[in-house]
C-alpha positions as CSV (number, residue, x, y, z in Angstrom):
1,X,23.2,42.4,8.3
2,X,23.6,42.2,5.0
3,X,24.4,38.0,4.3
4,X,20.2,37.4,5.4
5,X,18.2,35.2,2.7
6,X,15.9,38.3,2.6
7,X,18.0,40.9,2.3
8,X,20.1,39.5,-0.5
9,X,17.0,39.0,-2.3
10,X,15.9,42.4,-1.7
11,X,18.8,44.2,-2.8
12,X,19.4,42.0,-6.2
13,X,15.8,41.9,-8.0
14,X,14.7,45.2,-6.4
15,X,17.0,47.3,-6.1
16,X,15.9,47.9,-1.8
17,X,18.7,48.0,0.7
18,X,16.6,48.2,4.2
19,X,20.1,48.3,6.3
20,X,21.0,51.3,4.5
21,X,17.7,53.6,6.2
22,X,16.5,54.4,9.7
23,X,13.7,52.2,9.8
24,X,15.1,49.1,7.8
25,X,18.5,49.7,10.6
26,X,15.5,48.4,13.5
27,X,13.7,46.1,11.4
28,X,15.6,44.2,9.9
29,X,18.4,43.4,13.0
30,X,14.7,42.6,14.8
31,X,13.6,40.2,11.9
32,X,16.7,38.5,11.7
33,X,17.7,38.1,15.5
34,X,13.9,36.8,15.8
35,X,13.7,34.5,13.4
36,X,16.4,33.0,14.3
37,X,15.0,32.6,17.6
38,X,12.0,31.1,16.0
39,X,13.7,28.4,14.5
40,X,15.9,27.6,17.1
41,X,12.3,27.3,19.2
42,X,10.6,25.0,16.9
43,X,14.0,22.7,16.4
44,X,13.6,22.7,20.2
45,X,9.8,21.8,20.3
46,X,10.3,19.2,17.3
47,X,13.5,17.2,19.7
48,X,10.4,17.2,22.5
49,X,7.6,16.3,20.2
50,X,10.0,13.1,19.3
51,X,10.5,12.1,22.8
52,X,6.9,12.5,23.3
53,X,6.0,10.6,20.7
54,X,8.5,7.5,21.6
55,X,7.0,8.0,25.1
56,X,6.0,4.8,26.4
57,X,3.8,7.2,28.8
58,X,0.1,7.7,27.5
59,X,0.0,11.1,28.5
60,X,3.5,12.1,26.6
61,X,2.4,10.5,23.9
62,X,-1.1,12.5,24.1
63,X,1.1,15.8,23.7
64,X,2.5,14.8,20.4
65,X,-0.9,15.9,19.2
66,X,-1.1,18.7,16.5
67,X,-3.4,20.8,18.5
68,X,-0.8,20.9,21.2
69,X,2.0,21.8,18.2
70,X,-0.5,24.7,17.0
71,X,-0.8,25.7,20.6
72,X,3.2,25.4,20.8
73,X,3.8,27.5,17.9
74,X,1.6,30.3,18.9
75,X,3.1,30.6,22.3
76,X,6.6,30.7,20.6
77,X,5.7,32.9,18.2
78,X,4.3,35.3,20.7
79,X,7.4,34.7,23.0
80,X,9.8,35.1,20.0
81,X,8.4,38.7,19.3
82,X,8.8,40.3,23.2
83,X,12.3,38.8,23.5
84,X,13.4,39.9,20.8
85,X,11.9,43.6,20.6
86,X,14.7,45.0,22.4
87,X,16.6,44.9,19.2
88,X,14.1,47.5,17.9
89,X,15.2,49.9,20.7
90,X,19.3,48.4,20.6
91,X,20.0,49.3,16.9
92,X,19.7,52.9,15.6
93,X,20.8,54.8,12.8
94,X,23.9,56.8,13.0
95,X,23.3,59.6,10.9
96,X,27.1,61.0,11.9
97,X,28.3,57.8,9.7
98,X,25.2,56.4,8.1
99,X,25.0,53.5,9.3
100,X,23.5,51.3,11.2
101,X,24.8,50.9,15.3
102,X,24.3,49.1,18.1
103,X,23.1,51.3,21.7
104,X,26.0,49.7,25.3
105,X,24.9,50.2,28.0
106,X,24.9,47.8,30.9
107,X,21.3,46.4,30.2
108,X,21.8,46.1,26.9
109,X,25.1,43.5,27.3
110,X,23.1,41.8,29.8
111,X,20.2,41.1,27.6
112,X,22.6,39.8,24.8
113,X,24.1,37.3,27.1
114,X,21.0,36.8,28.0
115,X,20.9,35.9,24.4
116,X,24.1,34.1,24.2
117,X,23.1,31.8,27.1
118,X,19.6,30.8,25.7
119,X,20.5,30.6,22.1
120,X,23.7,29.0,22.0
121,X,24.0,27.1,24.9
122,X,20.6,25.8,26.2
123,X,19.4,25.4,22.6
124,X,21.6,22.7,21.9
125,X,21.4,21.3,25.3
126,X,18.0,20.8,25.9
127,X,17.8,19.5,21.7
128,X,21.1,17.0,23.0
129,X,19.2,15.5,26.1
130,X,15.9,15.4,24.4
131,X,17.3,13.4,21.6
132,X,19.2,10.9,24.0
133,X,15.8,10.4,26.0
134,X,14.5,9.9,22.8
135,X,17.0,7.1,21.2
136,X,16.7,5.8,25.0
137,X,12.5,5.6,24.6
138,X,13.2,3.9,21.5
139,X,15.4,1.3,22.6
140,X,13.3,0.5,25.7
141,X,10.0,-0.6,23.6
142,X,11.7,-2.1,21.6
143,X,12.7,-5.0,24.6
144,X,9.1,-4.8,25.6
145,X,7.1,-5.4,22.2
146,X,9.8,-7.5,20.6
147,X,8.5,-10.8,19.6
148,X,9.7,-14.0,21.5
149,X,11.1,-15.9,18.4
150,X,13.1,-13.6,15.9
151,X,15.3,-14.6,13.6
152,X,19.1,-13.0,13.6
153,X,18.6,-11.4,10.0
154,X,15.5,-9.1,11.8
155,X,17.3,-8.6,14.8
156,X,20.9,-7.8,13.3
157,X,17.9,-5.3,10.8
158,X,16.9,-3.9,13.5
159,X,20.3,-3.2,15.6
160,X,21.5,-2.0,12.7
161,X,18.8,0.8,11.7
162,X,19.1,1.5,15.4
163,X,22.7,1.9,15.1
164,X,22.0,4.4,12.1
165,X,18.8,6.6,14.4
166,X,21.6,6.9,16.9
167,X,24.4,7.9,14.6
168,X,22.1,10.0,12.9
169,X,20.7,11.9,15.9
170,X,24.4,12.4,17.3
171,X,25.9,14.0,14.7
172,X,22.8,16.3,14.2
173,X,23.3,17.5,17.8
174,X,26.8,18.0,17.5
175,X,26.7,19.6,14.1
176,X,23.9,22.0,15.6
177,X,26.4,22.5,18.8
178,X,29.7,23.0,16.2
179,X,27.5,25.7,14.4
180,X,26.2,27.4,18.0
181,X,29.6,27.4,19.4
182,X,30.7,29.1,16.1
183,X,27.9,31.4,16.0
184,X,28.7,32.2,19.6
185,X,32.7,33.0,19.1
186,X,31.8,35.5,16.5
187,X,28.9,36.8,18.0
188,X,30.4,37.7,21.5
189,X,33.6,39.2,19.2
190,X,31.3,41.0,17.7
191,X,29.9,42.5,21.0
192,X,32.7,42.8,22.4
193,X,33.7,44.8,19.5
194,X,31.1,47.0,20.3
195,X,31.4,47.4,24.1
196,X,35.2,48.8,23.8
């Protein structure tokens, strides 16, 4: 608990170790767990927006509007916060060995795979296919607005930075499925740590 942005910062300029108390044990597994979550949402909402946006569709495109993202980001924030207030009950403060642990019981692993599943494997999924659909929106108005005479330097341009969009969104997906099958090893070690 201790590697979080926040925490680090806490403990170096003022002196304030919240994994070492009762209540920071709760709070901060809950703020880290969640904002993870939250950013994992918006990355989500942002590989959707794009395929919105490229929609050929006039009603996709209509919900690549920023009332709809303000809309979006309240609902996830709001979502983020009751999936993730377990962790407020699952962590408590051991005060045999004063520390912070982690409650097992049979609803508790399920709700971590629960976890598991959403974070680390539909996460990158649905950000994978959304992408794709994207590149594939891209492509496709691009051979219906196209202009009848091109010359080959605009249209070897133009293959070429679509070359780089695809290459670009491909390794972001498989970097962010690398880091979630990573985070996933150590995470379900870590649990299954805990279980036995």
């Amino acid at each position: 608990m201790t590697g979080s942005p926040m925490t680090l910062f806490l403990r170096s300029w003022l002196g304030i170790s919240l994994s070492n108390s009762p209540f920071g044990c709760r709070i901060l597994s809950f703020y880290i767990y969640s904002s993870a979550l939250f950013v994992t949402l918006m990355l989500i909402f942002a590989a959707i927006d794009r395929f919105f946006a490229s929609s050929s569709s006039a009603h996709l495109r209509n919900l690549s509007k920023v009332h709809v993202a303000q809309k979006v980001i309240i609902i996830a924030g709001i979502f983020t916060i009751i999936y993730s207030s377990p962790f407020i009950i699952i962590q408590y403060w051991d005060y045999t060995t004063n520390r912070c642990s982690q409650l097992s019981t049979t609803i508790i692993v399920l709700y971590l795979s629960s976890r598991v599943v959403i974070y680390y494997l539909m996460a990158p999924l649905t950000m994978a296919i959304f992408g794709l659909l994207t590149i594939y929106n891209i492509r496709s108005q691009k051979g219906r607005v196209a202009p009848a005479v091109i010359n080959r330097v605009q249209l070897n341009h133009q293959r070429r930075r679509d070359g780089q969009l695809a290459r670009m969104l491909i390794i972001q997906k498989l970097k962010t499925i690398e880091e979630r099958l990573l985070n996933t090893t150590v995470h379900l070690l870590i649990q299954i740590d805990i279980w036995f």
